[in-house]
C-alpha positions in Angstrom: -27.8 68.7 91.3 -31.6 67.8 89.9 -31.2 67.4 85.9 -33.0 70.3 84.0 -35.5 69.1 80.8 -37.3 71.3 78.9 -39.5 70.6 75.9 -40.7 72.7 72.7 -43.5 71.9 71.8 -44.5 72.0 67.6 -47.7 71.9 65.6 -50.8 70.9 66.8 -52.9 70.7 69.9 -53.1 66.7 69.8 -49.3 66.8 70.2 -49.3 69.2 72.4 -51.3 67.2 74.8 -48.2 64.2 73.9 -45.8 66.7 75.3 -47.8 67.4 78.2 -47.9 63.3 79.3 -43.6 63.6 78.3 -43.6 66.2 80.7 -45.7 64.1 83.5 -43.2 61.0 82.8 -40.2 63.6 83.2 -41.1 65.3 86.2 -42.8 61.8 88.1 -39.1 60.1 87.7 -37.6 63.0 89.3 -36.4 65.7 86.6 -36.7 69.3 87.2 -39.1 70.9 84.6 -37.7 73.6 82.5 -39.8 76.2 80.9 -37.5 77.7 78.5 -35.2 74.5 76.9 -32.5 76.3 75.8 -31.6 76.6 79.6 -31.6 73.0 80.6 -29.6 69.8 80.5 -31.9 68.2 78.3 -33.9 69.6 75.1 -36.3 67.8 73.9 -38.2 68.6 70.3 -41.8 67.1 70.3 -42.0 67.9 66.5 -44.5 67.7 64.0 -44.2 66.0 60.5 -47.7 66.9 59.0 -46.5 69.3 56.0 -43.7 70.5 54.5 -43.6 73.7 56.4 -44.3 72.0 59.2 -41.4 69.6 59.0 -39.1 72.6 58.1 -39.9 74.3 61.6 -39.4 71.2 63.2 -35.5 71.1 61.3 -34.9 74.6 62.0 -35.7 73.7 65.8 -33.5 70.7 66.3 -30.9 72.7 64.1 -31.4 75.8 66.5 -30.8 73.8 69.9 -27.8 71.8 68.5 -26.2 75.2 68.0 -26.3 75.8 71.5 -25.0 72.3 72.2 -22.3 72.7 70.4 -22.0 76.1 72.5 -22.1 74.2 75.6 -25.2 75.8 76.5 -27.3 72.7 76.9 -26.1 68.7 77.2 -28.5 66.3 75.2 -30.5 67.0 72.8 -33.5 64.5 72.3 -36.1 64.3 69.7 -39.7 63.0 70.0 -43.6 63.8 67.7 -44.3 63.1 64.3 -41.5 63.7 62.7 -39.2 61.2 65.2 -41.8 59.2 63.5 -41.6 59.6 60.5 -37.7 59.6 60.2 -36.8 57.7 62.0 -33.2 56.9 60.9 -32.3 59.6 58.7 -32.4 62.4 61.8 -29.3 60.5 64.3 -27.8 60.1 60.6 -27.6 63.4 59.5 -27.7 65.4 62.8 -24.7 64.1 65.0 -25.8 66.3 68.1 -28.9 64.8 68.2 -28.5 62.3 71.0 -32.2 60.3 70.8 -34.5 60.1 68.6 -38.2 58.3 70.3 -41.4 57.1 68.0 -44.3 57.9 69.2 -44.9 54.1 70.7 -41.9 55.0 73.6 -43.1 58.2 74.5 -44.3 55.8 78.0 -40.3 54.9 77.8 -38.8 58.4 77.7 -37.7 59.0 81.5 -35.3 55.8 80.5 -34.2 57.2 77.6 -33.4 61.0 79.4 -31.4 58.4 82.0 -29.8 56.6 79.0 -28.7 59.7 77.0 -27.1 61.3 80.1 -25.4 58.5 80.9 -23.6 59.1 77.4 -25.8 56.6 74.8 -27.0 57.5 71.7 -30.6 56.5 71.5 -33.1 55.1 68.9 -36.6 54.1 70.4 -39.1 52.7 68.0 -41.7 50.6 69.3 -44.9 49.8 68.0 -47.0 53.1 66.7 -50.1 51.7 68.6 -47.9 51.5 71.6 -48.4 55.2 72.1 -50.1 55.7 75.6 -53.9 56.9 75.4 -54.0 57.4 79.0 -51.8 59.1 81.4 -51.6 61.9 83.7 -50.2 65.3 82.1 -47.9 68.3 83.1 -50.7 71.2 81.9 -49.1 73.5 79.5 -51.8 75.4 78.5 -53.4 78.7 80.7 -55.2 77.7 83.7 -58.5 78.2 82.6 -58.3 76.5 79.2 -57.2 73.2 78.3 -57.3 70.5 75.3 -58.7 67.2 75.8 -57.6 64.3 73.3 -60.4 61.4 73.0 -58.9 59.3 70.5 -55.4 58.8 68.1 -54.6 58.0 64.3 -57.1 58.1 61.9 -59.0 56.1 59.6 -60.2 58.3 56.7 -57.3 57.7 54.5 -57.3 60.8 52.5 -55.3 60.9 50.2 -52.6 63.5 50.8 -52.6 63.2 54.4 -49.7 60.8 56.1 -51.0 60.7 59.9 -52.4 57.2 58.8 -48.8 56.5 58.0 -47.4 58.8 61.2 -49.8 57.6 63.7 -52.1 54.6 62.8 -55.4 53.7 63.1 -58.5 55.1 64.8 -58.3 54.5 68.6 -60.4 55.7 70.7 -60.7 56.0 74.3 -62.9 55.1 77.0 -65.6 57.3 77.6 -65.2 56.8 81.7 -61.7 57.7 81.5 -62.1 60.6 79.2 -64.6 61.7 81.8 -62.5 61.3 84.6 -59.7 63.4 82.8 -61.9 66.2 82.5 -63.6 66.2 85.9 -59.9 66.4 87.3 -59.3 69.5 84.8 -62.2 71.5 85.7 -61.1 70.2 89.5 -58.3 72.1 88.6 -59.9 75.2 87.6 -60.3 74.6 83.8 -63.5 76.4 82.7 -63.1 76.1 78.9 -62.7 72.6 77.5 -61.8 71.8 73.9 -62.8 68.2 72.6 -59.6 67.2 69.8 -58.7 64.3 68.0 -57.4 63.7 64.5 -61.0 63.1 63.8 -63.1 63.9 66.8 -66.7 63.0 65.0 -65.7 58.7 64.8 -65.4 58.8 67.8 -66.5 55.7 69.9 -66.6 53.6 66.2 -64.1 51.0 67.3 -64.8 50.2 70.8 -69.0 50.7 70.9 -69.5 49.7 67.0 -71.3 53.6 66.6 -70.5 57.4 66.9 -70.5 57.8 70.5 -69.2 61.8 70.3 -72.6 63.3 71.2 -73.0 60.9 74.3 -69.7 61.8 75.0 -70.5 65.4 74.9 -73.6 65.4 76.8 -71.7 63.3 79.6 -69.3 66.4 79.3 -72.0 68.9 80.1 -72.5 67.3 83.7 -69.3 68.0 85.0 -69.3 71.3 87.7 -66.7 73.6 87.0 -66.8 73.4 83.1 -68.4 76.5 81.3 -67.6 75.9 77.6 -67.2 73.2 75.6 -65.5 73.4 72.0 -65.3 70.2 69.6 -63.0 70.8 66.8 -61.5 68.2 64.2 -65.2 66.7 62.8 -65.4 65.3 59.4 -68.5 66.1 57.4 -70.0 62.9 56.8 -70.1 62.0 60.3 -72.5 65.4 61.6 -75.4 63.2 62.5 -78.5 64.5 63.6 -77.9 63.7 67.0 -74.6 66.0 66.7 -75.9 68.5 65.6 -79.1 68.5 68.5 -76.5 68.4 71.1 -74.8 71.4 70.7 -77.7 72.8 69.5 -79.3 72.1 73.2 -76.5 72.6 75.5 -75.5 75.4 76.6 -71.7 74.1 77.7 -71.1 73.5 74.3 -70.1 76.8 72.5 -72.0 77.4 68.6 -69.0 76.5 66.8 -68.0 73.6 64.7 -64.5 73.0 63.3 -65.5 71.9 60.0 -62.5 70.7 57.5 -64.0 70.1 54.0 -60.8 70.9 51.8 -62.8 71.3 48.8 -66.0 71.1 46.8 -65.4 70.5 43.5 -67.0 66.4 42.9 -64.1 65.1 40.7 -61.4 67.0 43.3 -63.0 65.2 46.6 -63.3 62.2 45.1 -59.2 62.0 44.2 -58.8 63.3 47.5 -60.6 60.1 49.1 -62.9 62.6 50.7 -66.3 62.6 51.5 -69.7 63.9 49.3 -70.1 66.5 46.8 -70.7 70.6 46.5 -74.4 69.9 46.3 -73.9 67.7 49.6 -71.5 69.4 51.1 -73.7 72.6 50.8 -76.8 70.9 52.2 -75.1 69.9 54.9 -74.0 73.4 55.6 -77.5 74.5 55.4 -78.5 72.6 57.9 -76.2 73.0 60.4 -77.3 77.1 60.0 -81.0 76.6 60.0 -80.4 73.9 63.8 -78.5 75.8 65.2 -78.7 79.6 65.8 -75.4 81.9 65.3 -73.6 79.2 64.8 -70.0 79.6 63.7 -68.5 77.3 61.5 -64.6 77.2 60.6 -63.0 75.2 57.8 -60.1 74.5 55.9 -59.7 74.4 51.8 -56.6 72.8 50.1 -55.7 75.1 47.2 -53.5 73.5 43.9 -54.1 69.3 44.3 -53.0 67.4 42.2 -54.6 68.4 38.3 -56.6 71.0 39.6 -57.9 72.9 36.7 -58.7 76.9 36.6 -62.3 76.0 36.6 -62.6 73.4 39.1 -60.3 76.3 41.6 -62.9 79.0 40.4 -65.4 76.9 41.4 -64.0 76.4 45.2 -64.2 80.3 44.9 -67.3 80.5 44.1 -68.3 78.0 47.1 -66.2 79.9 49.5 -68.5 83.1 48.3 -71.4 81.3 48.6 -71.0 79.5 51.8 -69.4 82.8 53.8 -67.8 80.5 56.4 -67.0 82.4 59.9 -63.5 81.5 59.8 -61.7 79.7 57.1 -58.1 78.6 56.2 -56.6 77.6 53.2 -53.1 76.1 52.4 -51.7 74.9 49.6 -51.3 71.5 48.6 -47.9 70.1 50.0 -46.9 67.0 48.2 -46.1 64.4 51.3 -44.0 61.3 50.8 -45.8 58.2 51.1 -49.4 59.6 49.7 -51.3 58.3 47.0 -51.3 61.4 46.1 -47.8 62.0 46.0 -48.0 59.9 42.5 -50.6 61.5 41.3 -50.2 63.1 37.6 -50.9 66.5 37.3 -48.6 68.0 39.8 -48.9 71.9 39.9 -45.8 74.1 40.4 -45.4 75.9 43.7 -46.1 79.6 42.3 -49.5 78.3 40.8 -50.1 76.7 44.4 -49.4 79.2 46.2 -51.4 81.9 44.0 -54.4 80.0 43.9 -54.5 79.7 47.9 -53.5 83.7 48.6 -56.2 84.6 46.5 -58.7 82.4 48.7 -57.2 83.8 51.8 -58.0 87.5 50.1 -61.0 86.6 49.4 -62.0 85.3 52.6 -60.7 88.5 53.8 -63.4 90.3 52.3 -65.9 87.9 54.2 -64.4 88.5 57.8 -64.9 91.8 57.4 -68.5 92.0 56.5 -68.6 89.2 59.4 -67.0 91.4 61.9 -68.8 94.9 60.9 -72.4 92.5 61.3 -71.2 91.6 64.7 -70.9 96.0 66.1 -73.5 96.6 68.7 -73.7 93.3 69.7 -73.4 92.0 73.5 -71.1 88.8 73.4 -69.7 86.9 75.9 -65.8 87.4 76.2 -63.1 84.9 78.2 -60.7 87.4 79.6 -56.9 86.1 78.8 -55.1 89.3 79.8 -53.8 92.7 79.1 -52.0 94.2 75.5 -50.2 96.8 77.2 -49.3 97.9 73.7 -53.0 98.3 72.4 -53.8 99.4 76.2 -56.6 97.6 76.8 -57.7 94.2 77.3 -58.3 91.3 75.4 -60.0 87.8 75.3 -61.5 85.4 73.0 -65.4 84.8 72.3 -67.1 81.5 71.7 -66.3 82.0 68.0 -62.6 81.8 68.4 -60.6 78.5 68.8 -57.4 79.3 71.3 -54.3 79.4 68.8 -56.0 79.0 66.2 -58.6 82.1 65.2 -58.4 85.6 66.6 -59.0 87.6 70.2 -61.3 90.5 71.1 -60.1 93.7 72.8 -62.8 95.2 75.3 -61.7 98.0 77.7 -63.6 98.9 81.1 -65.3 101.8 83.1 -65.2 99.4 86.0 -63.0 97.1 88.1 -60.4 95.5 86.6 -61.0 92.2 84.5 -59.7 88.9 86.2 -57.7 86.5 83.8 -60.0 83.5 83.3 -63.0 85.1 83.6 -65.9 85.6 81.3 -67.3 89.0 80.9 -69.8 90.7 79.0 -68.7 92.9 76.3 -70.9 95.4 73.8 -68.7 95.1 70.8 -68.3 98.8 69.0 -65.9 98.3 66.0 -63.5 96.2 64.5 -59.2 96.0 63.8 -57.9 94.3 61.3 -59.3 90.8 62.0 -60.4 91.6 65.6 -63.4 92.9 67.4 -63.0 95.7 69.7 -65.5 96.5 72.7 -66.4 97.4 76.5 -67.4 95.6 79.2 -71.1 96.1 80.0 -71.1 97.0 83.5 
């Protein structure tokens, strides 16, 4: 009888796309593929390790599926991602049902492992970091019609309370030709909406051309048949160059949205953080992007309570997040990771003043989306149908202003023929719920 695998999936799209290539290795050495893992031989936990909440779901996962090994319901129990990474020893220490534990640098190794663990072993694989495969073939795990493509690993920006340096490496990024020929076999495949990620998409082509290479990359992009938008997301701010910013500007492939991370304005704040520029610079740049490029949405992400953040320097991040009146916009607080610089840092706020300070950000931001949303009724957009809410009775999809996973949908409902998953449609939008538009298809 074939051996069942399964894999969930945690965090982010980047390792995502690493659980996809698992899946690829699995299923090419003969395993049957498994959609739900707690009915399989084999679970397998590609977990994350970025924050602390993060590495808590990740726990609470493994801990979840060795419950039902212990119940007999599944065999092995394997563990893979960032947080296999990260801990390397401490998780076959201090969780005995966990049969393997593989770094990101065996992840090409893990069909020996599945054999190895089934043949009774307990398993620790920890290779080289920047032995992680860049290329390989992948098991899609997104819808259809949507997919993720990675175009380079690790990171070199060394922030300061960041550990992917530490999880992953260093910036590597990967050959334009076979990015290329990735994504002419997904649209092949009937992928029509492409989103560019990496830990920091905007370096990319740095290390092997000696300059930014994205907007070449993206303009390549735009040839292929079959591909009808293009999202980048993950760019750092001192890397928008000109030519960036004219590309997706011009083409019409590439959707008016830039993922935009700036974790804060104050100068003294940034500059701890290792992170790029100023509120004056930061706000020019800003400006810019909004005068090139027409309706352009921009999303960010703020980091509320580092390290010796004082009231003023936290009212002044409100007052920028007022000023600026980004489309979409997240904030978290600060999570102290081991191994940081920042970690050490004096100054350490107490969760309740963390946590505070990055609700009432989120409130505010609240405020924002709403005046956002109501400027957006009577509007005509363009809407990628992803199915029906039988609840809300009525259809819904995502416009070029919405990230899959990551921002919100659109509702629409029709006077004429039913919708088709995976297509785009247009849509007069009428009124808003909550954080989502609500329209009907213009027929």
């Amino acid at each position: 009888m074939a051996v069942k695998v399964g894999i969930v999936s945690l965090g982010c799209a980047k390792n995502q796309v690493d659980a996809e290539m698992l899946l690829y290795k699995i299923k090419e050495a003969g395993y049957t593929l498994a959609e739900d893992p707690a009915m399989c031989d084999i679970a397998i936990v590609n977990t994350c390790g970025f924050i602390e909440s993060a590495k808590q779901e990740s726990i609470d996962e493994i801990l979840e599926l060795a419950q039902l090994k212990r119940e007999g319901k599944i065999k092995k129990l394997v563990v893979t991602g960032c947080l296999a990474q990260r801990y390397s020893t401490e998780i076959m220490k201090e969780m005995c049902e966990v049969d393997a534990v593989v770094g990101i640098g065996g992840n090409d190794r893990i069909a020996e492992v599945l054999g190895e663990v089934m043949d009774g072993d307990r398993t620790e694989l920890f290779p080289d970091k920047l032995l992680m495969p860049l290329e390989g073939k992948r098991v899609q795990s997104t819808p259809p019609y949507s997919a993720y493509i990675k175009i380079s690993e690790g990171c070199d920006n060394r922030c300061t309370y960041c550990a992917i340096p530490l999880i992953r490496g260093g910036h590597r990024s990967r050959r334009m030709e076979d990015i290329l020929a990735e994504a002419r076999e997904l649209a092949d495949r009937g992928v029509k909406e492409l989103n560019v990620i990496a830990q920091d998409t905007s370096r990319y082509g740095l290390d092997l051309y000696g300059e930014y290479r994205l907007a070449a990359l993206l303009r390549e992009l735009c040839k292929i048949d079959g591909l009808h938008w293009i999202r980048v997301l993950y760019c750092y701010p001192d890397k928008i160059t000109d030519e960036l910013i004219e590309v997706i500007r011009d083409e019409e492939k590439i959707v008016k949205y830039i993922d935009l991370p700036l974790q804060h304005c104050n100068d003294r704040i940034l500059k701890l953080m290792n992170r790029y520029g100023s509120r004056e610079a930061l706000t020019a740049l800003i400006k810019k992007i909004r005068s090139e490029i027409p309706e352009v949405v921009i999303r960010t992400t703020f980091i509320a309570g580092f390290p010796s953040e004082t009231e003023q320097e936290f009212e002044e991040l409100c007052d920028f997040v007022d000023e600026m009146k980004f489309e979409r916009m997240g904030c978290f607080a600060y999570s102290v990771e081991e191994g940081t610089p920042a970690e050490k840092f004096d100054g350490q706020l107490d969760e309740e003043t963390k946590n505070r300070r990055a609700e009432i950000i989120t409130d505010q931001q609240s405020y924002i989306m709403d005046a956002y949303l109501e400027g957006m009724e009577g509007k005509c957009v363009e809407i990628l149908c992803e199915g029906y809410d039988r609840y809300a009775e009525c259809w819904f999809g995502r416009t070029y202003a919405d990230a899959p996973e990551v921002d919100t949908v659109t509702f629409f409902t029709t006077t004429g023929e039913k919708p088709t998953v995976g297509e785009f449609y247009t849509v007069k939008i009428t009124s808003f719920i909550d954080s989502s538009l609500v329209g009907e298809i213009e027929n």
